[in-house]
N, C-alpha and C positions, 0 to 999 in steps of 0.2 A: 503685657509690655515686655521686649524681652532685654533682657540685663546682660552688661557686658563687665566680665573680668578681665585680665591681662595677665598672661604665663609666656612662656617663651618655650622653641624651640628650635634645635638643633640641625644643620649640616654639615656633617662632618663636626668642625671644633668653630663654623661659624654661627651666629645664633642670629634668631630671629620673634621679634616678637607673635605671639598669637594669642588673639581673642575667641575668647570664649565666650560667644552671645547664647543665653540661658532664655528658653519660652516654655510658660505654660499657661493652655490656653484648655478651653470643656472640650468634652470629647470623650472618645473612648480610652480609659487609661493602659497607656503605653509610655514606655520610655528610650526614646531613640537618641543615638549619638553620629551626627554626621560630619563628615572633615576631612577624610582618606585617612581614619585612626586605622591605628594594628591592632593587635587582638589585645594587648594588653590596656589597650582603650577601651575597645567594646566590651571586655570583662570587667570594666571600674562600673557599671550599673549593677552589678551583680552586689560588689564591695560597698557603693555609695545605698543602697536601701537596705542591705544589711545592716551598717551604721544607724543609718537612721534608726533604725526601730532598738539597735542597743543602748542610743545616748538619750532613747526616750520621748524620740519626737516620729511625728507620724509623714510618713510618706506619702506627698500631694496624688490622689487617687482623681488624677486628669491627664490629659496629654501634655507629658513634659516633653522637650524638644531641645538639646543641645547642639550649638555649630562651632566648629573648630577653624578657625577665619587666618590665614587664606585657606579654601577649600580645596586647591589645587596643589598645595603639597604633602606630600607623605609624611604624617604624625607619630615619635613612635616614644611609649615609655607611659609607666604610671605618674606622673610627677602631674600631670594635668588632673589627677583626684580631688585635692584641696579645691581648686580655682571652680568646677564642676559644683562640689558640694557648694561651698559658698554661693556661687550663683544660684542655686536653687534655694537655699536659706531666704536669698533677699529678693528672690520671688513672692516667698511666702510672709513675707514683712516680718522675717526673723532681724534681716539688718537692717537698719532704717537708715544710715549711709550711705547710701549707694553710691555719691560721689568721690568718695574716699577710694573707691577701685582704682580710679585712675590715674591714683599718686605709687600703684604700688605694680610687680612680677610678684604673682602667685606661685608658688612651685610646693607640690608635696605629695607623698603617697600616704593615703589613709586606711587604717588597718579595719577590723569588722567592731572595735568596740571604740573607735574615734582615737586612736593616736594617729601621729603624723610620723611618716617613716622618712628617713633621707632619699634623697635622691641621686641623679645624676647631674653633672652639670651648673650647678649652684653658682660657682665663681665666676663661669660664662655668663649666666642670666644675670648677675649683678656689674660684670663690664658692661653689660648690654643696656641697663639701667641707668648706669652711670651715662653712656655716650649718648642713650635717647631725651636726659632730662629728668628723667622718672626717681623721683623722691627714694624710692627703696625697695626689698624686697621682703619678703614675708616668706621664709623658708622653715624647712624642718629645724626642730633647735640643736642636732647630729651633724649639722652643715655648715655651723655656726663659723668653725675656725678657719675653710676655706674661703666662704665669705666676706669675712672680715678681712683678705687682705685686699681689699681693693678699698680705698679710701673717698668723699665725698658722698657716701651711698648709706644709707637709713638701712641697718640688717634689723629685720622683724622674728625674734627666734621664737617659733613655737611647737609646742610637745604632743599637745591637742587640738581639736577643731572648736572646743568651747575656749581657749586663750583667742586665736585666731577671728573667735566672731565677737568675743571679749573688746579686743583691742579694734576692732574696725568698727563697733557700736562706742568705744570712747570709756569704756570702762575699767578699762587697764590700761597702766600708760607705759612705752618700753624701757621704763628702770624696772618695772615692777616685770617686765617678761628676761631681762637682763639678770636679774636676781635668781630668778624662776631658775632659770638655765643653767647658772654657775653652780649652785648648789647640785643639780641634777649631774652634771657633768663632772665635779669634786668627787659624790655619790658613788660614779661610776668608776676613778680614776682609783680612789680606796680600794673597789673591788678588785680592777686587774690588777694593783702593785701583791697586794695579797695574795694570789695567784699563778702571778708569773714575778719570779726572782732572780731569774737565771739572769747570767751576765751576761754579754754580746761580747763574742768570738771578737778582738781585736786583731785586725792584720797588720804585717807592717813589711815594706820595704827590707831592711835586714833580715826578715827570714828567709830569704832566696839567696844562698850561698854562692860566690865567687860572679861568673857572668856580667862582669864592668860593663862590658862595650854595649848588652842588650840595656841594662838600667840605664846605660846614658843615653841612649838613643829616646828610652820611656823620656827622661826628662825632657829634653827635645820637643819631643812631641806633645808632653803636657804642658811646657813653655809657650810653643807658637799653633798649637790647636792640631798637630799634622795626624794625620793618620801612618797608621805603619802595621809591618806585614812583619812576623816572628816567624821564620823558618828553619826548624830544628830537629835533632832526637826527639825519640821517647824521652821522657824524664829529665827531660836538661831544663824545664823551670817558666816554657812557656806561657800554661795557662797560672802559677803561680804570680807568676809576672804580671799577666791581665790583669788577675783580681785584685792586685793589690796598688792597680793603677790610679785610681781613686781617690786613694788615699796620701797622694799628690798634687791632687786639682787643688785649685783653692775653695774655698767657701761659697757658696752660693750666692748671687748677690739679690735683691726684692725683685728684681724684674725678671729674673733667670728661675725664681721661687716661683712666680707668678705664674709664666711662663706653662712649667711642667705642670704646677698645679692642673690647668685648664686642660692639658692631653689627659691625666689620669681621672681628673671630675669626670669628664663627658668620656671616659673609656669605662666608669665606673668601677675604678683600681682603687678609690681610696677607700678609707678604713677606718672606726672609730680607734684604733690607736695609731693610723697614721693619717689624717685629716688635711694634714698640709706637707708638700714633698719639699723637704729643706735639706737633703739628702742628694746629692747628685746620682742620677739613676745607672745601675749597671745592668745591662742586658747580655745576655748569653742566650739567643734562640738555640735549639737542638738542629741539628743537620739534618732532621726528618724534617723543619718547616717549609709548610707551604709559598708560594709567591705571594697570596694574599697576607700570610701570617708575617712576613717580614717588610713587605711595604705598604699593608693598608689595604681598606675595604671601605664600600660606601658605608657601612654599619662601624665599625672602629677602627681606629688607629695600628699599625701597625710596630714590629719590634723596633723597626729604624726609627722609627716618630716617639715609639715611649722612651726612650735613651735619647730626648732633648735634654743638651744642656750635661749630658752626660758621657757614658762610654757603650759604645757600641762591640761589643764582644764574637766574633765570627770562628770558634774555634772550629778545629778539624775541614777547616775550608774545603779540604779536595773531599771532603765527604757531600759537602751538597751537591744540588743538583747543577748541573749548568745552566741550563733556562732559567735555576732560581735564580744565580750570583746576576745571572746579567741583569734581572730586574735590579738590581743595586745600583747599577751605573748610570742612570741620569740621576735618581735623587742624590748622590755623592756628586755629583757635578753641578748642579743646581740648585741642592738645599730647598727643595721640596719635593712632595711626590702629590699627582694630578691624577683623580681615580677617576675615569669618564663613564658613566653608565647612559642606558637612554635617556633616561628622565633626571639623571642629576650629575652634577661635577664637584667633587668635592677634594679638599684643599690640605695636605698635612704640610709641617714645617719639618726638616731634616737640618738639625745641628747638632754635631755630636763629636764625639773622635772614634776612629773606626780600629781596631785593635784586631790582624787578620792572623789567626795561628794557622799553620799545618807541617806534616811531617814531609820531608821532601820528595820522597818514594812511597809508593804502595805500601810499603816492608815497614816506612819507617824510618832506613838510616839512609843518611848519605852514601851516593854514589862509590865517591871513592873507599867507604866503609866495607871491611873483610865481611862486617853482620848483611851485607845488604845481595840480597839472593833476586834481584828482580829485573827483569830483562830490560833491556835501551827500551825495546817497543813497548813495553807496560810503563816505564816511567814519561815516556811519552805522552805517553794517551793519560796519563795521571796528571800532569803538568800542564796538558791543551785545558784543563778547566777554569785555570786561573788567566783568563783571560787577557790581552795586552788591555784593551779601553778598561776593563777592570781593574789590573795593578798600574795603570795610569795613574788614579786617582791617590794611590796612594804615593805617600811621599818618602818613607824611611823603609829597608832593606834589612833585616838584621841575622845571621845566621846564627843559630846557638849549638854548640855544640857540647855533647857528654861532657861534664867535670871531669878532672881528671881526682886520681885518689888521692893526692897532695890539697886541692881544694874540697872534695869530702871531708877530710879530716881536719882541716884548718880551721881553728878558733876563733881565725879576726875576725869581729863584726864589721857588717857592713855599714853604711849608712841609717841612717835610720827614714821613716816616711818623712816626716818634719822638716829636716833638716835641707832633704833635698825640695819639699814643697815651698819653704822661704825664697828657696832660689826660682823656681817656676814663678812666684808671686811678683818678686821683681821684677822679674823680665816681661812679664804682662802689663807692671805698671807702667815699663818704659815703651810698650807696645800703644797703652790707654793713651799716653802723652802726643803718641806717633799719631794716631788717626783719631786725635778727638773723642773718643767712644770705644765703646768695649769690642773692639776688634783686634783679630790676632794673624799673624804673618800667614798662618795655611790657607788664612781665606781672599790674600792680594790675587789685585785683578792686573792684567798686564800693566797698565797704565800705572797703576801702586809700581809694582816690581823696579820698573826703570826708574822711576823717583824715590825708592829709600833703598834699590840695594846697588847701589853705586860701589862700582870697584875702582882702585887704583891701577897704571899702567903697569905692574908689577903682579900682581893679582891676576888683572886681566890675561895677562901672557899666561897664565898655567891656568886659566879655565879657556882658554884657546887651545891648548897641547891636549888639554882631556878632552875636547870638541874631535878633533881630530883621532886622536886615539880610541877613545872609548867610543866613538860614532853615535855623541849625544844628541837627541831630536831635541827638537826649541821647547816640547813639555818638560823632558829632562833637565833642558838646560833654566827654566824656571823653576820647579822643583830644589835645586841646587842651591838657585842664589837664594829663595824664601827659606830654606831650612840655615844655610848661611847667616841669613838676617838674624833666625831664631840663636843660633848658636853665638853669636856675636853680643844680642841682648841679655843671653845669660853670663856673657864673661864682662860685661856693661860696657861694650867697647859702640861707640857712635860710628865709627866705620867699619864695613866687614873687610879682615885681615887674609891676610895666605892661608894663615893655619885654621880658620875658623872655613874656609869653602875647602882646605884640603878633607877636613874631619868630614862634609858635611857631601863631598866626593865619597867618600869611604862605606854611605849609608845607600846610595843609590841601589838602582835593579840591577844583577850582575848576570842571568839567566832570562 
């Protein structure tokens, strides 16, 4: 009779359940696995009878027969070991259970002397439990902390395949695999603190000398979500700037935790000492990335998609490629990217803020710089990279230029991160209030715009003169008022004033 488990599997970061119907029937002994598995399917026969014979039990010498249900999509990843062995356990009236399969997602890699290894994906298969009904999951007990953030859902943690057939024959109950765990996991946290001691590199805000105009603009932009573009010297504090952009954001909130979670599980990014991303992600891909490397692949996520919820880092811009930036320009426009393959379509989410460094010249300096040795037609053809539909997207302008050696030497400290992050916090609370939900001014749709960034007839006459003068297109001219909006909710002003769309004129594209 053939016995069915229930494990799940992945497209892209959508999940899907899959049955695992287990037969063995006389015959000639053979052991097949069929379902469009990958290779690291069809080599879990190799692992599962190796098992077998370490934990001491003998391997049915009949035709066993494994089906991976639907048969018609591509399976890929060890995590369907556990579900596998179990199924053939309760072939062999190891479980006498068998109904209890149907209350649980089996998920687990089994090693050759019966541990269970984490896997990938664990926080998906437990939303995916939650939304279908299904009582719980039964995962590796290394998964534990990702899983647990989803709530209503029975987390089954186990270390071994004898807890595993333990608790499904009724012999251990999950305080007793609960206990199991905490201790094992205590076990292990003694061992890394004794190990690694080192402190973490604190960054902050004040350590980047002088440059007001670029720092307020950071705030700006970590205020109303905007993206922006740093173009500067060598050395004038760019990517110091980036990095320390972070440490501005506010805190991460449960659903934005969640969130990243699910990209890094099913990218298989996390880590027994980082198990859950409560961290807002910073990415910096290198300028040699590929198209696939920055927007995605049917196999994983991409650098735009892991920098959910975080910052998207693009230094040395004019150093990539141009076919690459362009892949950039519809997920920045639509907050996902659509990877179409023959047989499948798979779906990443794009939230982030985009942080674009580059030097304005080949060379380096500014045009009008004595340092800068590089011809009209080289800055040219250096400049055609940055795209107009690509710096579309973006919303803030910032030119940095060299300190002078008055500001080298100067002792005032700046700001510190905190100080200027209280102010970003607010101004998102009065964004929270504005649209009901956790939405922020860089992402209004025309129809927002005209409804919250209302100007005065005073106002209105000098974003009319810079219409005329600066020959602003209607992307511009929105652009403006949303960064307006942003800068108005950080000085807590309910209407946007002269000098809040003068500043916010001043960040625009000027090239």
């Amino acid at each position: 009779m053939a016995i069915s488990v229930y494990s799940c599997g992945y497209l892209g970061i959508e999940s899907y359940i899959v049955e695992i119907e287990t037969d063995i029937s006389n015959g000639l002994p053979v052991f097949n696995i069929v379902g469009m598995g990958d290779l690291a399917i069809l080599e879990s026969k190799e692992r599962i009878r190796s098992c077998f014979k370490n934990i001491g039990l003998d391997f049915p010498v009949k035709r066993v027969l494994v089906n991976l249900s639907p048969a018609d999509i591509k399976k890929k990843g060890s995590s369907f070991d556990l579900g596998i062995f179990l199924g053939i356990l309760s072939n062999i009236g190891k479980i006498r259970n068998i109904e209890n399969f149907k209350n649980y997602l089996i998920l687990g890699e089994i090693s050759l002397n019966g541990e269970v290894k984490s896997v990938k994906g664990a926080i998906n298969a437990t939303i995916l439990a939650k939304e279908k009904g299904i009582r719980g999951v039964i995962i590796p007990y290394e998964n534990y902390d990702e899983a647990c953030l989803i709530s209503g859902v029975e987390i089954v943690p186990v270390s071994r395949i004898e807890e595993a057939v333990s608790f499904l024959n009724g012999k251990i109950s999950l305080d007793e695999l609960h206990k199991s765990m905490k201790e094992k996991m205590n076990l292990k946290k003694n061992e890394k603190s004794k190990k690694n001691r080192e402190e973490k590199n604190v960054v902050d805000f004040s350590d980047v000398k002088g440059q007001f105009l670029a720092k307020r603009a950071m705030e700006i932009a970590a205020a109303g979500g905007h993206n922006i573009f740093l173009m500067g010297d060598p050395g004038s504090g760019k990517s110091m700037l980036a990095k320390r952009f972070v440490t501005i954001l506010p805190e991460m909130s449960e659903k934005e935790i969640i969130e990243t979670t699910k990209i890094y599980s099913i990218s298989g990014m996390l880590s027994p000492d980082k198990p859950v991303i409560t961290e807002r992600p910073f990415r910096a891909p290198h300028h040699s990335a590929t198209q696939t490397a920055l927007v995605g692949g049917a196999i994983r996520a991409g650098e735009i998609t892991l920098a959910l919820n975080g910052v998207f880092f693009m230094d040395e811009l004019g150093e990539f490629g141009t076919r690459t930036l362009e892949t950039l320009r519809q997920p920045l426009e639509d907050g996902s990217v659509t990877i179409s393959r023959a047989n499948l379509i798979v779906n990443y989410p794009v939230n982030n803020i985009m942080i674009a460094a580059s030097n304005p010249t080949p060379g380096g300096f500014f045009q009008d710089d004595p340092q800068c040795k590089d011809s009209l037609r080289d800055i040219k053809n250096y400049q055609k990279k940055f795209s107009g539909p690509l710096l579309d997207r973006i919303d803030l302008y910032v030119e940095m230029r060299r300190l002078k050696k008055e500001e080298i030497f100067s002792e005032c400290e700046s700001e510190s991160s905190e100080t200027v992050k209280e102010r970003v916090i607010k101004a998102r609370e009065i964004q929270k209030k504005r649209f009901n939900e956790d939405f922020l001014n860089g992402k209004m749709s025309r129809k927002q715009i005209s409804e919250y960034c209302k100007i005065d007839s005073e106002t209105k006459k000098v974003l009319e003169r810079a219409i005329d003068e600066l020959k602003l297109s209607v992307r511009a001219y929105d652009k403006i008022l949303k960064v307006s909006r942003t800068i108005a909710d950080l000085e807590g002003s309910k209407n946007i004033k002269t000098e809040h769309l003068l500043e916010a004129l001043n960040y625009r594209k000027k090239y």
